[in-house]
BARO-761965 format. One record per residue (C-alpha): residue in three letters; residue number from 1; x, y, z. Coordinates in Angstrom, 1 decimal, padded with zeros to 4 digits. Example, Ala and Ser with C-alpha at 12.3 -4.5 7.8 and 13.67 -1.06 7.14 Angstrom:
! BARO-761965
> ALA / 1 / 012.3 / -004.5 / 007.8
> SER / 2 / 013.7 / -001.1 / 007.1
***
This chain:
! BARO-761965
> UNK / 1 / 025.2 / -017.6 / 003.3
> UNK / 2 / 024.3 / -021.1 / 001.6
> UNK / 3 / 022.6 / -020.5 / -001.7
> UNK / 4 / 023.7 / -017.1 / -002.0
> UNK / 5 / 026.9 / -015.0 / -003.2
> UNK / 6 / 026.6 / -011.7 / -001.2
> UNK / 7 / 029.0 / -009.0 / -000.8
> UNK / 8 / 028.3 / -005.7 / 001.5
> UNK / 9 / 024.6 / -007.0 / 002.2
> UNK / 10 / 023.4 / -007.4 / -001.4
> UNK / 11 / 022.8 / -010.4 / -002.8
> UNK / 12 / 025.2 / -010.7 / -005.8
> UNK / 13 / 023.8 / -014.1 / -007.2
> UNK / 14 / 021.4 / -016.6 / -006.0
> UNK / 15 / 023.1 / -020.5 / -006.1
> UNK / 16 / 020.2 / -022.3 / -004.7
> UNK / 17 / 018.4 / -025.2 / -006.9
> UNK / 18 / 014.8 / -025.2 / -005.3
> UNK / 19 / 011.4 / -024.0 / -005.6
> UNK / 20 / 011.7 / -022.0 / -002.8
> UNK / 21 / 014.2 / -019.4 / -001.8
> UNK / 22 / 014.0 / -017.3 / 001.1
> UNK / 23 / 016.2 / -014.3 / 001.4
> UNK / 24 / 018.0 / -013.8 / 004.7
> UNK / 25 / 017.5 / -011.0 / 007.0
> UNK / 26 / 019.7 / -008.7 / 007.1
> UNK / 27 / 020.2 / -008.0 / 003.4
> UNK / 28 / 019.4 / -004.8 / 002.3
> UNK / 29 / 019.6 / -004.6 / -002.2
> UNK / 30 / 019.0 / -008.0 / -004.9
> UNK / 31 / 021.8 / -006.9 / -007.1
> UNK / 32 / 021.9 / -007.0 / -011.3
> UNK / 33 / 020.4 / -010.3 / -012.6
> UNK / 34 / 020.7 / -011.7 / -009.3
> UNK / 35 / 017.9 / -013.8 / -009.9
> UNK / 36 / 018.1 / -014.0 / -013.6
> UNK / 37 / 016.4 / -017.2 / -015.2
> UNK / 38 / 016.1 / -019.3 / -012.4
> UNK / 39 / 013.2 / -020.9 / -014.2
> UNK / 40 / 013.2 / -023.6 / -011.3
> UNK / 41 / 012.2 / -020.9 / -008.4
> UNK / 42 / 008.3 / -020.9 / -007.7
> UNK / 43 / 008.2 / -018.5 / -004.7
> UNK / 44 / 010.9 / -015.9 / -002.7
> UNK / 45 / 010.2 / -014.8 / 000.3
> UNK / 46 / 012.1 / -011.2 / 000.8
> UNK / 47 / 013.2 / -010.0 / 004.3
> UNK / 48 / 012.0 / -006.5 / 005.7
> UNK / 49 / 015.3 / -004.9 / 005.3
> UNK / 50 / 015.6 / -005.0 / 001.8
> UNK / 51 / 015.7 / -001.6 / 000.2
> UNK / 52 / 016.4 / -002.0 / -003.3
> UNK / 53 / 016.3 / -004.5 / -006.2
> UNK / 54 / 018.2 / -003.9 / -009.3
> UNK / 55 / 017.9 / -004.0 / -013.1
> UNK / 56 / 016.6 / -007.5 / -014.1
> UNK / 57 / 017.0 / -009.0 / -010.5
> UNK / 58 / 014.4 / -011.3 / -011.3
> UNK / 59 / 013.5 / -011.3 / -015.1
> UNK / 60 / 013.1 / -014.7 / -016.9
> UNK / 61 / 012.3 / -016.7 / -013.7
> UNK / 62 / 009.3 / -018.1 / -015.5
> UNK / 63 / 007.8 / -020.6 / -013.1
> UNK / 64 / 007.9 / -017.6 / -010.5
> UNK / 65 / 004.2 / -017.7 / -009.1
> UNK / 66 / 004.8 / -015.3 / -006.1
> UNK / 67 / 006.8 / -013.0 / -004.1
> UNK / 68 / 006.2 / -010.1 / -001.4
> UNK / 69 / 007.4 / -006.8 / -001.7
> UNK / 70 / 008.0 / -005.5 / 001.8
> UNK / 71 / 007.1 / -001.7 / 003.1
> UNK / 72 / 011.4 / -001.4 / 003.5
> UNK / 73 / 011.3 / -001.1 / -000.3
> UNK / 74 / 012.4 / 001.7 / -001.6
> UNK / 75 / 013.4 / 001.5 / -005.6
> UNK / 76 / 012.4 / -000.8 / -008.3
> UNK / 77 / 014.9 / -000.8 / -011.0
> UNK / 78 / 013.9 / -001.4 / -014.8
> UNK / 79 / 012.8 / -004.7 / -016.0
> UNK / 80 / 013.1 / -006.3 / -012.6
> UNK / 81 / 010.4 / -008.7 / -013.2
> UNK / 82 / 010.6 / -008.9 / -016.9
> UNK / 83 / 008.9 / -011.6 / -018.2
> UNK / 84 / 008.1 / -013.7 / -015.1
> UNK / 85 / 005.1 / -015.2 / -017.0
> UNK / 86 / 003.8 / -017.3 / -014.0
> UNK / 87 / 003.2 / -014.4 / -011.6
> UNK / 88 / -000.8 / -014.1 / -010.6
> UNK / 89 / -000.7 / -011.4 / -008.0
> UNK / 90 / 002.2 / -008.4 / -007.0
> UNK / 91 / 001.6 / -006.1 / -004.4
> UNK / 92 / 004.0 / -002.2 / -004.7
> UNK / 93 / 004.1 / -001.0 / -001.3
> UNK / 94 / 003.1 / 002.5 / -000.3
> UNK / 95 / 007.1 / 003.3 / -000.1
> UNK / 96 / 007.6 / 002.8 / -003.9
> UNK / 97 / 007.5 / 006.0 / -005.6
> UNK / 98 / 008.0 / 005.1 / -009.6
> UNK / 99 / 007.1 / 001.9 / -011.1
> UNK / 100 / 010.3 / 002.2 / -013.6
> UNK / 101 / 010.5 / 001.0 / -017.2
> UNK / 102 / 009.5 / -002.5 / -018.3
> UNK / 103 / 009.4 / -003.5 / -014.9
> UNK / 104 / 006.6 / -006.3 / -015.2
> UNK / 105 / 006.9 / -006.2 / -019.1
> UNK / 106 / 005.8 / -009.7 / -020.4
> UNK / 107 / 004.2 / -010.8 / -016.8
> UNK / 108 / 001.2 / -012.7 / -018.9
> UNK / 109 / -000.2 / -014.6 / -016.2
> UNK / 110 / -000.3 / -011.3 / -014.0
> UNK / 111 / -003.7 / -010.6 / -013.2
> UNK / 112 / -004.0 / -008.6 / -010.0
> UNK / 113 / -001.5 / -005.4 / -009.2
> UNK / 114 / -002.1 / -003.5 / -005.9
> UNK / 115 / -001.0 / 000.1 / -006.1
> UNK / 116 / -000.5 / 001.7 / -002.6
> UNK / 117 / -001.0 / 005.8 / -002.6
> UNK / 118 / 002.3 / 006.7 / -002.3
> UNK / 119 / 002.9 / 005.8 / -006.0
> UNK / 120 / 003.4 / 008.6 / -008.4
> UNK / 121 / 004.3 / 007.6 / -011.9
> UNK / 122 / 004.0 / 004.0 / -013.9
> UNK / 123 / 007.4 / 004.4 / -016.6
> UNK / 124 / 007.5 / 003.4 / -019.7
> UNK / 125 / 005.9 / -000.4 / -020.7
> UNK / 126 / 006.0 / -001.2 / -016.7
> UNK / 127 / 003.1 / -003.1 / -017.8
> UNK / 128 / 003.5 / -004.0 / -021.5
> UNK / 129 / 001.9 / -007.1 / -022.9
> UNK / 130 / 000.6 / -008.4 / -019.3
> UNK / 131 / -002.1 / -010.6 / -021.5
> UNK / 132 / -004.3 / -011.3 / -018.6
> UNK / 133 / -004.0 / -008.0 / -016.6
> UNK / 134 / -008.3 / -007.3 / -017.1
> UNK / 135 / -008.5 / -004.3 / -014.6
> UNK / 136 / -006.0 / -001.4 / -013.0
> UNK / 137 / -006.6 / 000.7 / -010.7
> UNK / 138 / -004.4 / 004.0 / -010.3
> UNK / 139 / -004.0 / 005.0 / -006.4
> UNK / 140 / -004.9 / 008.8 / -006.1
> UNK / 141 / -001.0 / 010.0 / -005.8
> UNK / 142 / -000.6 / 008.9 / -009.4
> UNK / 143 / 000.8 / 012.3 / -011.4
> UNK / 144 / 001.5 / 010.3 / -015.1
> UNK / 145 / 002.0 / 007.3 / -016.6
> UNK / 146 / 004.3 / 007.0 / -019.3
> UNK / 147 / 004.4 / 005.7 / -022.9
> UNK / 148 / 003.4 / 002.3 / -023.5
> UNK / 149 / 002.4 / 001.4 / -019.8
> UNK / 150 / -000.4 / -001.1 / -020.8
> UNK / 151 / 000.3 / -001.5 / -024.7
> UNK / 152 / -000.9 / -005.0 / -025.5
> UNK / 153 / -002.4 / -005.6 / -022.2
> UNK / 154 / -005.3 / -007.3 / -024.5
> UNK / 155 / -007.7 / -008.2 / -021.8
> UNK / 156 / -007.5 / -004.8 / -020.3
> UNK / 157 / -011.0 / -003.5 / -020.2
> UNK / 158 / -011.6 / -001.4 / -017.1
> UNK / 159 / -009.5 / 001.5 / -016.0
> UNK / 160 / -010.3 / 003.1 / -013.1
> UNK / 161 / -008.1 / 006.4 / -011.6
> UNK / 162 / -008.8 / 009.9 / -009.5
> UNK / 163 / -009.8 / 013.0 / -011.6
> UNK / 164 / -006.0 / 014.8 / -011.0
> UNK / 165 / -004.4 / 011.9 / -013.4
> UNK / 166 / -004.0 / 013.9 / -016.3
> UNK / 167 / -001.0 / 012.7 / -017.8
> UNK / 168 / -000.7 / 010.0 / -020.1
> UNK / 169 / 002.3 / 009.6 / -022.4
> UNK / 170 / 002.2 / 007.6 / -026.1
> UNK / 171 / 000.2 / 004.4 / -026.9
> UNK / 172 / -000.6 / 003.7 / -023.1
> UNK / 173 / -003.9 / 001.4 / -023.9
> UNK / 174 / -002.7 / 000.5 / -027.7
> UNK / 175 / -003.5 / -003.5 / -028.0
> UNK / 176 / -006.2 / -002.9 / -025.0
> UNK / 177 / -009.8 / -004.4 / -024.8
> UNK / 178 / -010.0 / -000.6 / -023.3
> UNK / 179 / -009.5 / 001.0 / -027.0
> UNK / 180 / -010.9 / -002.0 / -028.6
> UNK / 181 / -014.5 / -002.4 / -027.6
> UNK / 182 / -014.8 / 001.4 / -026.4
> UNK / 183 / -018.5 / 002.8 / -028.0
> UNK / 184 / -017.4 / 006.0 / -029.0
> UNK / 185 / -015.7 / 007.7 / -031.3
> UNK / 186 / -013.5 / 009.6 / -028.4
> UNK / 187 / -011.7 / 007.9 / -025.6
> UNK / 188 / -011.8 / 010.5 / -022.6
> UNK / 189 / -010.0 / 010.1 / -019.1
> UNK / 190 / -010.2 / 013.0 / -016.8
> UNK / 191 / -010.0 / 015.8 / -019.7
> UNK / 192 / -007.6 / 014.1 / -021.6
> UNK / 193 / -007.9 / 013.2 / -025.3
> UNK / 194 / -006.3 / 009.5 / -025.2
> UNK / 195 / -007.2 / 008.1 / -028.7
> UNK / 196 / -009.9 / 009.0 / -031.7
> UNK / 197 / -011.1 / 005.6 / -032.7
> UNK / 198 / -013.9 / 006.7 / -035.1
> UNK / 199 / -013.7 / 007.1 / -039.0
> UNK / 200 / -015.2 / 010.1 / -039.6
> UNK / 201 / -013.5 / 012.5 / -042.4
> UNK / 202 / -014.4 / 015.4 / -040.9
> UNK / 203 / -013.4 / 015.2 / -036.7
> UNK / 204 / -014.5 / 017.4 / -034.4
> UNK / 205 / -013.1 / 017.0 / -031.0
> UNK / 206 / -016.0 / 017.3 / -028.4
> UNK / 207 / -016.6 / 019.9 / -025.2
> UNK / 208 / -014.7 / 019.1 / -022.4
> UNK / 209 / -011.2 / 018.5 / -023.2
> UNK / 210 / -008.5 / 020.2 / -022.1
> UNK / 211 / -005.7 / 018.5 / -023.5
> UNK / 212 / -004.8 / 016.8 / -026.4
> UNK / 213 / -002.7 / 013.4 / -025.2
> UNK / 214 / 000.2 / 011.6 / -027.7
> UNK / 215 / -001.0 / 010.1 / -030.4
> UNK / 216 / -004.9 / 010.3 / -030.5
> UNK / 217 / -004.9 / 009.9 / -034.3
> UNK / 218 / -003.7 / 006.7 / -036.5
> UNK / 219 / -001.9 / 007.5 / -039.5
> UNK / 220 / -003.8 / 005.0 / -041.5
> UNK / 221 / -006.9 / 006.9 / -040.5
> UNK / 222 / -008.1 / 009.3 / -043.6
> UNK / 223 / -009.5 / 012.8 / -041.9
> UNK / 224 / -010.0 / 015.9 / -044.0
> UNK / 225 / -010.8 / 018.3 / -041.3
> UNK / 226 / -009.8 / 018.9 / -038.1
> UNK / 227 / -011.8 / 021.0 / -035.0
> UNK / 228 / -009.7 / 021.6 / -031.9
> UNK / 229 / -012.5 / 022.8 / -029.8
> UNK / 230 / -012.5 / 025.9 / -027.0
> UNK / 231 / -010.9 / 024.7 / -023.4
> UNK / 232 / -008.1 / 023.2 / -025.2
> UNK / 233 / -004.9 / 024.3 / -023.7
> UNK / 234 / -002.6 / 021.6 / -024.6
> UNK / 235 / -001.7 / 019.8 / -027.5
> UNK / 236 / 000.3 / 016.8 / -026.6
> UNK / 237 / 003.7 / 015.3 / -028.0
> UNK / 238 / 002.9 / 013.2 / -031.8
> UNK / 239 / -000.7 / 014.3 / -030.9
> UNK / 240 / -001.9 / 014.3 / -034.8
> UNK / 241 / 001.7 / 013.2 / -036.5
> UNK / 242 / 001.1 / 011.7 / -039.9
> UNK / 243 / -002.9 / 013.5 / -039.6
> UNK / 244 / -004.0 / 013.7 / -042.8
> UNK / 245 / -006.0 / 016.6 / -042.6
> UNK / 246 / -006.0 / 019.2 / -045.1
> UNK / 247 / -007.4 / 021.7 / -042.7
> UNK / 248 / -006.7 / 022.7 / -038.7
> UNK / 249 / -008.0 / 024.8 / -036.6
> UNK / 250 / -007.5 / 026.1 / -032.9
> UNK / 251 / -009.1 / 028.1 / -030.6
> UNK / 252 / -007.5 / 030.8 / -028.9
> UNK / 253 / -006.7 / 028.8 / -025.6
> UNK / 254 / -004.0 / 027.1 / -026.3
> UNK / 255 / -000.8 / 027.4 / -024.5
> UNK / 256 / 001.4 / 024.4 / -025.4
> UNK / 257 / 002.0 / 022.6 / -028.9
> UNK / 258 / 004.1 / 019.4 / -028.5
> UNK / 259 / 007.2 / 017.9 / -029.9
> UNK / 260 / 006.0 / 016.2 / -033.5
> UNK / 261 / 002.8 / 017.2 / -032.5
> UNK / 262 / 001.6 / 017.7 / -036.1
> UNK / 263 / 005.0 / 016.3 / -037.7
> UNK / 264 / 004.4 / 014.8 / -041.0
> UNK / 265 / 000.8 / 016.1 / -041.6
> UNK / 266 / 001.1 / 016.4 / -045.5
> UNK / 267 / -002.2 / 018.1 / -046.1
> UNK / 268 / -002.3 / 020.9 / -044.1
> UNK / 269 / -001.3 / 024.3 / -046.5
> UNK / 270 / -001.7 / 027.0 / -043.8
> UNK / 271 / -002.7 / 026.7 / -040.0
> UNK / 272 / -003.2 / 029.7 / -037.8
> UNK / 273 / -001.6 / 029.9 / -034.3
> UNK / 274 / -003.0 / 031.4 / -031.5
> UNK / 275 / -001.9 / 034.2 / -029.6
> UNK / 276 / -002.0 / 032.2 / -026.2
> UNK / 277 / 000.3 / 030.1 / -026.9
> UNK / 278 / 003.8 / 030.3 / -025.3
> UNK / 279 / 005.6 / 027.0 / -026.1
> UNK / 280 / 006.3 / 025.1 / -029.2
> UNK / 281 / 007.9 / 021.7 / -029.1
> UNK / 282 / 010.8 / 020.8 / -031.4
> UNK / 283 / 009.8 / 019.2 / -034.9
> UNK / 284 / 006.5 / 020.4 / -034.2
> UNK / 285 / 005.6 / 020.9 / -038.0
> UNK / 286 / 008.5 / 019.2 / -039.6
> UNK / 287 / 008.0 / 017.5 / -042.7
> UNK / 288 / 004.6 / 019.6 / -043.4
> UNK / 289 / 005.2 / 019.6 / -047.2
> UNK / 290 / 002.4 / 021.8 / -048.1
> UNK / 291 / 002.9 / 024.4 / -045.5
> UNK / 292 / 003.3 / 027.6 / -047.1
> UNK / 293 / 002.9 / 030.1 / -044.9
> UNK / 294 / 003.2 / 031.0 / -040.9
> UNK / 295 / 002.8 / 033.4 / -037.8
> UNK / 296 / 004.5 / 032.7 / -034.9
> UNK / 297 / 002.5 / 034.6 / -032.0
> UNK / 298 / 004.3 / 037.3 / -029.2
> UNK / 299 / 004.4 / 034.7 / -026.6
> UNK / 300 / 006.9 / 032.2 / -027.7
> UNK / 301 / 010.0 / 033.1 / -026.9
> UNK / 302 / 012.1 / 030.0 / -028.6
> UNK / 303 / 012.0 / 028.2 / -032.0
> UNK / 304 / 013.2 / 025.0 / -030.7
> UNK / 305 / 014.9 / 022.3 / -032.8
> UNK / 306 / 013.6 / 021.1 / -035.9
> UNK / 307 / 010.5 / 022.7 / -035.5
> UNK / 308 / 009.7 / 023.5 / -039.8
> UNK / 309 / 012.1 / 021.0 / -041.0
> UNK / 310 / 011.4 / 020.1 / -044.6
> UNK / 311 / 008.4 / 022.4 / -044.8
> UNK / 312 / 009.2 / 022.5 / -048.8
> UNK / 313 / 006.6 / 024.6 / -049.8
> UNK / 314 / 007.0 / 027.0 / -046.8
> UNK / 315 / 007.3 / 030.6 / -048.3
> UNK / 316 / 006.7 / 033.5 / -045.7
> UNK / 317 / 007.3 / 033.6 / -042.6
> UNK / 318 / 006.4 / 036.0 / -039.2
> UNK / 319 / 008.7 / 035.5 / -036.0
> UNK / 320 / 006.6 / 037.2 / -033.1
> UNK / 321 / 008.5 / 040.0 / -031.0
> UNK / 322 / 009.0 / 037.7 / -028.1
> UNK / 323 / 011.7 / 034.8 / -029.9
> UNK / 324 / 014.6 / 035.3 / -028.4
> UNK / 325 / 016.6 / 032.4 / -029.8
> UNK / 326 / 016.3 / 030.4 / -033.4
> UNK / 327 / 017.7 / 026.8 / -032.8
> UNK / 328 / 019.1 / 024.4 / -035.0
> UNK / 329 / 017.8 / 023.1 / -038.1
> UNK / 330 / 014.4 / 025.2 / -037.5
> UNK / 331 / 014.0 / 025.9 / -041.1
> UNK / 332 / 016.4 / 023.2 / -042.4
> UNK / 333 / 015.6 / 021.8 / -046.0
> UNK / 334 / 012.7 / 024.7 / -046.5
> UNK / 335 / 013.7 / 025.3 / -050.2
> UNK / 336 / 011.0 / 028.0 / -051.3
> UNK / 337 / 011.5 / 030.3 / -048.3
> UNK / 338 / 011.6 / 033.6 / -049.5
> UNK / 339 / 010.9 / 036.1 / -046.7
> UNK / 340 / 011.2 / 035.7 / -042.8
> UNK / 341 / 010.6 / 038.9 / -040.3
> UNK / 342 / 012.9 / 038.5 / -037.3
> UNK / 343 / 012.1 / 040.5 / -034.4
> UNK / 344 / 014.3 / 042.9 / -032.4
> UNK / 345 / 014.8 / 040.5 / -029.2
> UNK / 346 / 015.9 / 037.6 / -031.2
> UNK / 347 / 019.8 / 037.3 / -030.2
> UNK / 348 / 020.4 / 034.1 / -031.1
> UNK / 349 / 020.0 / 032.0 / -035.0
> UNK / 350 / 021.9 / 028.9 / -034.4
> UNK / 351 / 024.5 / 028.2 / -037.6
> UNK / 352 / 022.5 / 025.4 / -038.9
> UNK / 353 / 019.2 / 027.2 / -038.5
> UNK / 354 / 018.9 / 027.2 / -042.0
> UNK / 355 / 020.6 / 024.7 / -043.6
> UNK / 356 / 019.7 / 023.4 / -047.1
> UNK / 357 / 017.6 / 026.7 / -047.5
> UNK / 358 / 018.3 / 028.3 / -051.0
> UNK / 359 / 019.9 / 031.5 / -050.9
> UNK / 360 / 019.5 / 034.6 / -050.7
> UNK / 361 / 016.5 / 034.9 / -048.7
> UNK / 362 / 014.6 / 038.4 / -047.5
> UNK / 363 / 015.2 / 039.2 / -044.0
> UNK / 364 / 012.8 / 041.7 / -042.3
> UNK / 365 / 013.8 / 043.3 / -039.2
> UNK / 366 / 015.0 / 046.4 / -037.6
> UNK / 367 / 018.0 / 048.4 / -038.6
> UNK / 368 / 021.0 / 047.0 / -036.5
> UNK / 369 / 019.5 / 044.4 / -034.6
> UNK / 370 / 021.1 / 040.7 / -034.9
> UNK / 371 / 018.6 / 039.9 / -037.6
> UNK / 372 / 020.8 / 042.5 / -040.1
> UNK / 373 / 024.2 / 041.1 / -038.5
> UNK / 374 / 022.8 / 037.7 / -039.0
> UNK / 375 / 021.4 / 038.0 / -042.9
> UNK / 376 / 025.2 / 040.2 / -044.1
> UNK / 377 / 027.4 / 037.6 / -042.1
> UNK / 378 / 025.4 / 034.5 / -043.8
> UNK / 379 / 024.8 / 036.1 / -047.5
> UNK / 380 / 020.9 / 036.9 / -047.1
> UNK / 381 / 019.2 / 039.8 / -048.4
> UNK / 382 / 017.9 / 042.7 / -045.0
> UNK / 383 / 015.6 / 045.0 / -045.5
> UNK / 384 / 014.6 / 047.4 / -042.8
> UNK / 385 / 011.5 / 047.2 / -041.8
> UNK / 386 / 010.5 / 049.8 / -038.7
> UNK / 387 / 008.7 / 047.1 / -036.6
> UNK / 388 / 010.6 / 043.8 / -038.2
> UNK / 389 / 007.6 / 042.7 / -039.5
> UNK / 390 / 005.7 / 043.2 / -043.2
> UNK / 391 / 003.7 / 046.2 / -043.2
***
């Protein structure tokens, strides 16, 4: 086919030199870089039998003003239109499921998207630093949009979506109008925590929300106490990492506490865990430095990776009944701790699960469970304790 290298119906590499190409019929996939950098194309026409287009099939063509997406489409593949900086308009028909990673990144001139329902997830910076991009709105099928999506869409300031979009991953508006000119302290979307923008010391999260997205709170931003309010059931991946609150508390609703969730929160000496919840994230509390004591409630079942890493100051700790397995690294680099109660279902302590810890340490637990196995085989002291935990 004249201006086109194809082999088994997919267009290997486009040879044309004009403004305007026009793929022919019959050809089903735009393969890798297919399209890469032709900076002279200004339009494509695509044919209706054309399933899929591959990773950066037509990044870098940067006088690219327009092209149709036909209803054949089934898969986008990452960065496929990667900073085409002259597209206005792009239409994703209904039979595109995922809008995959940095698939319009760097698309500044892009001011109009049309989302078809059909669509159910927006990856990671799909959207990223699409300068002119001023409103979005999410088709009702949307389940979550991932990190990034919109960061440094600057002229972003309306957002509109159906009340089941729950699901936002890290720094979704960060660079937005959206965050930027927001009036309140709290920026809310269908239950969901998505940012803190105020400068309060003391910040008490308002009625309402159910969960606590990625990153709602700066680093940068000085807070001495924090108020999780009741309703709360989920506490989001990085939610308050690098938090510099001295003080926490949660209500007794929450289920899920996410990975780095309160990572690096140097302030906080002792935070109480409720007994709802059932699933702690890995790194959760790492690098807490002043940490010195903590209850894991009956309903976790797993210490995951990482979880009280460099917790320096952490001294004493309860392992509910329910832990079945202590991962690696879980209490790596704790160098005070002194006591830990291990409960009678825990079967599993992962070799490095306390590396860098000094020893000996004081293992409670019940006579002949893995905990005792555990403490003799590793050169900790066990003492028997009826219920494995302090009395």
């Amino acid at each position: 086919m004249e201006n086109y290298k194809v082999q088994e119906q997919k267009v290997i590499k486009y040879i044309g030199n004009g403004k305007h190409a026009s793929v022919p019929e019959g050809i089903t996939r735009i393969g890798w870089e297919a399209f890469f950098g032709c900076t002279e194309l200004v339009s494509i026409s695509l044919p209706d039998t054309i399933t899929h287009i591959d990773d950066h099939a037509f990044s870098h063509c940067t006088n690219l003003i327009s092209i149709n997406l036909p209803e054949s489409l089934l898969t986008l593949a990452p960065n496929c239109f990667e900073s085409c900086c002259s597209l206005t308009e792009i239409f994703i028909p209904p039979s595109i499921e995922t809008i995959p990673v940095l698939a319009f990144k760097n698309c500044t001139n892009l001011t109009s998207v049309h989302m078809m329902n059909g669509l159910q997830s927006i990856g990671f910076a799909a959207f990223a630093n699409c300068s002119s991009l001023v409103t979005v709105n999410i088709p009702d099928s949307v389940m979550g949009i991932e990190s990034s999506a919109f960061e440094d869409c600057n002229s972003l300031q309306t957002f509109i979506c159906a009340p089941g979009l729950t699901e936002f991953g890290m720094d979704v508006f960060s660079g937005t109008a959206l965050l930027q000119n927001h009036p309140e302290d709290f920026l809310n979307i269908n239950g969901t925590l998505i940012r803190y923008l105020g400068d309060k010391p003391a910040v008490n999260i308002p009625e309402g929300i159910r969960k606590i997205g990625s990153r709602v709170i700066g680093n940068t931003q000085q807070i001495c106490t924090l108020t999780i309010p009741e309703g709360v059931t989920e506490i989001g991946d990085w939610a308050f990492s690098g938090c510099s609150a001295s003080s926490v508390s949660l209500p007794d609703c929450v289920i899920k506490i996410g990975a780095y969730a309160f990572s690096d929160c140097k302030g906080i000496d002792e935070i109480h865990l409720p007994t709802s919840l059932i699933g702690i994230g890995y790194s959760a509390f790492t690098n807490c430095t002043n940490l010195r004591s903590i209850t894991i409630p009956n309903g976790v079942k797993e210490l995951k990776q990482g979880i009280f890493s460099d917790c320096r100051s952490l001294e004493h700790v309860v392992i509910g009944s329910s832990v079945r397995a202590i991962q690696m690294n879980v209490f790596e680099n704790c160098i005070h701790l002194r006591t830990i109660s291990i409960g009678e279902q825990t079967k599993k302590i992962a070799m490095l699960a306390f590396s860098g810890v000094q020893k000996p340490i004081t293992i409670l637990g019940v006579s002949g469970s893995f905990a005792e196995e555990f403490s003799f085989r590793h050169g900790h002291v066990f003492k028997s304790c009826p219920t494995g935990k302090p009395t």
